[in-house]
C-alpha positions in Angstrom: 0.0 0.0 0.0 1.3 3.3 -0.8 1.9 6.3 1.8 0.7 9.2 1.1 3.6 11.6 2.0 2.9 15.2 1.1 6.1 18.0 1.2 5.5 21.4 -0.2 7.6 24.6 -1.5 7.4 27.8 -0.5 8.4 31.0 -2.9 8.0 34.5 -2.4 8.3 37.1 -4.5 8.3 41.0 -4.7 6.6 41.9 -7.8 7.2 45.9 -9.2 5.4 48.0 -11.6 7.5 47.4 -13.8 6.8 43.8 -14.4 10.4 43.2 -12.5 10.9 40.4 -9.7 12.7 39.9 -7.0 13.3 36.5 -4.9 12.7 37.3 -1.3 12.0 33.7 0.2 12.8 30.0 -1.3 12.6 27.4 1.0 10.3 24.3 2.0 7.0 24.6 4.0 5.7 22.4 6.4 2.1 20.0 5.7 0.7 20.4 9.2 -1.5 17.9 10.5 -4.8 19.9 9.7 -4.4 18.0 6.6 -4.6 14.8 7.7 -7.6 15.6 9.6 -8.9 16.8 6.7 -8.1 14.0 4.4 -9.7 11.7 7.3 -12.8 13.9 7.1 -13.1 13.3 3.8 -12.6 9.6 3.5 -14.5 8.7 6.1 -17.5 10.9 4.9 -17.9 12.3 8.3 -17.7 16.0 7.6 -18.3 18.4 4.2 -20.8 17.0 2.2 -19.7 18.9 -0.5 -16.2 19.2 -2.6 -16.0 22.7 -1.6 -15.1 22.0 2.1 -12.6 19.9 1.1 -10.6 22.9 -1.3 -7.8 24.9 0.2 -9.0 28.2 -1.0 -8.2 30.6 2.0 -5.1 31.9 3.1 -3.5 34.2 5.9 -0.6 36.1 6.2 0.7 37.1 9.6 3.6 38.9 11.2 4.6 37.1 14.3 6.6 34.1 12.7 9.6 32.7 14.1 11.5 29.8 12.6 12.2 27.9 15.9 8.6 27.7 17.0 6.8 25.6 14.2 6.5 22.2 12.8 3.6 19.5 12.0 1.5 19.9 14.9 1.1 23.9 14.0 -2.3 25.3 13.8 -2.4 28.5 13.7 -0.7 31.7 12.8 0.9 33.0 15.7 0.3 36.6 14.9 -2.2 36.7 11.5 -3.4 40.2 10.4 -7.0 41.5 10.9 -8.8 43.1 8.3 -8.0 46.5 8.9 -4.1 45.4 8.7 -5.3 44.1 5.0 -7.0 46.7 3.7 -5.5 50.1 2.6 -7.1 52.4 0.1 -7.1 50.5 -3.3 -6.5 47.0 -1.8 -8.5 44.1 -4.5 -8.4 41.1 -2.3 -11.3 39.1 -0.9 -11.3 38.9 3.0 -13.7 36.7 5.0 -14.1 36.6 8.7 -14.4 33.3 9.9 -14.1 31.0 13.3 -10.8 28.6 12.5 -10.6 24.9 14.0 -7.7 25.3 16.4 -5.8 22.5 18.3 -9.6 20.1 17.3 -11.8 23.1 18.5 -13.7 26.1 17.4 -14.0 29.4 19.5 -17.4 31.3 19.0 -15.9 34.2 19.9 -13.1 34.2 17.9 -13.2 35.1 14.0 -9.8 35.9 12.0 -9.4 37.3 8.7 -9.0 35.2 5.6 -8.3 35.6 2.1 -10.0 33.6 -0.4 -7.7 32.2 -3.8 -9.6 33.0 -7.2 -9.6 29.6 -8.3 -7.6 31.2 -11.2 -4.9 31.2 -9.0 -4.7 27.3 -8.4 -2.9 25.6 -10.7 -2.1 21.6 -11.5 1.3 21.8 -11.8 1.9 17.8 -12.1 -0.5 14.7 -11.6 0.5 14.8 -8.5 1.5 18.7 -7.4 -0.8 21.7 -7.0 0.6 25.3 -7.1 -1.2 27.9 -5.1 -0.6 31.3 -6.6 -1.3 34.0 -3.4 -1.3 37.4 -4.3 -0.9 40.5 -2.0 -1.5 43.6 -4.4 0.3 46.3 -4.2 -2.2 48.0 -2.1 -3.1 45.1 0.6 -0.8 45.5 4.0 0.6 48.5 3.1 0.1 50.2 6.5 1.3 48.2 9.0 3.2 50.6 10.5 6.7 49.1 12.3 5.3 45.2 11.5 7.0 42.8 8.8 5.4 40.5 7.3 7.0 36.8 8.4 4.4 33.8 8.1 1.7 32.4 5.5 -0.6 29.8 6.0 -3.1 27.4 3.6 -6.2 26.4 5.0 -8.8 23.9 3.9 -11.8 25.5 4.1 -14.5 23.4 6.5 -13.7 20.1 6.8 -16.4 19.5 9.5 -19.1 20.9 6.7 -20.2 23.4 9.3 -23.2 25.7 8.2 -20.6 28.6 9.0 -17.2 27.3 7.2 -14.4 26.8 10.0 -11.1 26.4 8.0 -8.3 24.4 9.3 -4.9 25.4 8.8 -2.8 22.6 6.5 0.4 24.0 5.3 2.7 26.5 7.0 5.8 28.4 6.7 7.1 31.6 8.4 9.6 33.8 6.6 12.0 36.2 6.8 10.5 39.5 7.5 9.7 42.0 5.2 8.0 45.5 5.3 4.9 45.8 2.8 5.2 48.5 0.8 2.8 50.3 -2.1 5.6 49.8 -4.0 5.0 46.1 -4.6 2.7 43.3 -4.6 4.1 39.6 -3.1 3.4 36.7 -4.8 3.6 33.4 -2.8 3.9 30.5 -5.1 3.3 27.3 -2.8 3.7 24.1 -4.6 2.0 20.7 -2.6 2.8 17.6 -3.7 1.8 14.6 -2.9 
């Protein structure tokens, strides 16, 4: 029988008016174990009863990431941005407050801010490797003041198949900081494969 052994790739780059790039981050992520209770959700048809729960199609970005304090049993961000941190004047990205499953449980009093992926933005890179294509514009986090930007997280979106979604995180990476600027948009290019 095979194992199903997902690994994934993390790149991010700083994208200029210009069309120009520049490499900030390359490095491997981490598949946390959100994805397993995911996958388990979904195979034992105890959860979503629909595909949809089952799509990673929200991220967060965050700006509390260390490197020494992460690993498979993450689930969380340890510092993700509210919605006011997103939005600036001209921002284009989709936010969505909703209640994340954290450590097998679900706070009603606490909602977080997600961005959802355009489904234009997923891509099958291989039969067996997805490329998620996150995109800060230029305008999105752009007034965070003295924060840096240092952690990004996937999230499937309700694996239980709640009436309100409750996402669960399933890939994680923190980064070296950086300061969001109007001057660019990031792009995280975050390849799974399985």
């Amino acid at each position: 029988m095979d194992k199903l052994k997902p690994r994934g790739f993390l790149e991010i780059y700083k994208i200029y008016d210009d069309g120009t790039e520049e490499l900030h981050f390359s490095e491997n992520n981490v598949i946390t174990s959100g994805l397993g209770v995911g996958l388990a959700h979904l195979f034992a048809a105890s959860g979503g009863k629909v595909v949809s729960d089952f799509q990673v199609i929200n991220f967060q970005v965050g700006a509390s990431g260390r490197d020494s304090n992460y690993g498979t049993s993450s689930y969380a961000l340890t510092g993700p941005l509210s919605k006011a941190q997103y939005l600036s004047p001209g921002s284009e990205i989709l936010t969505e407050a909703m209640q994340p499953i954290k450590s097998g449980e679900i706070h009603a009093e606490n909602y977080e801010t997600f961005i959802r992926i355009p489904f234009s933005n997923i891509q099958k890179v291989s039969n067996t490797s997805i490329r998620f294509n996150l995109i800060l514009d230029k305008y999105t986090a752009t007034e965070l003041n003295s924060l840096k930007l240092s952690e990004v997280g996937l999230f499937m979106r309700n694996p239980r198949g709640n009436n309100n979604p409750n996402p669960i995180l399933v890939a994680y990476r923190p980064f070296t900081g950086l300061r969001k600027t109007s001057t660019f948009a990031l792009l995280f290019k975050w390849t799974i494969n399985f």
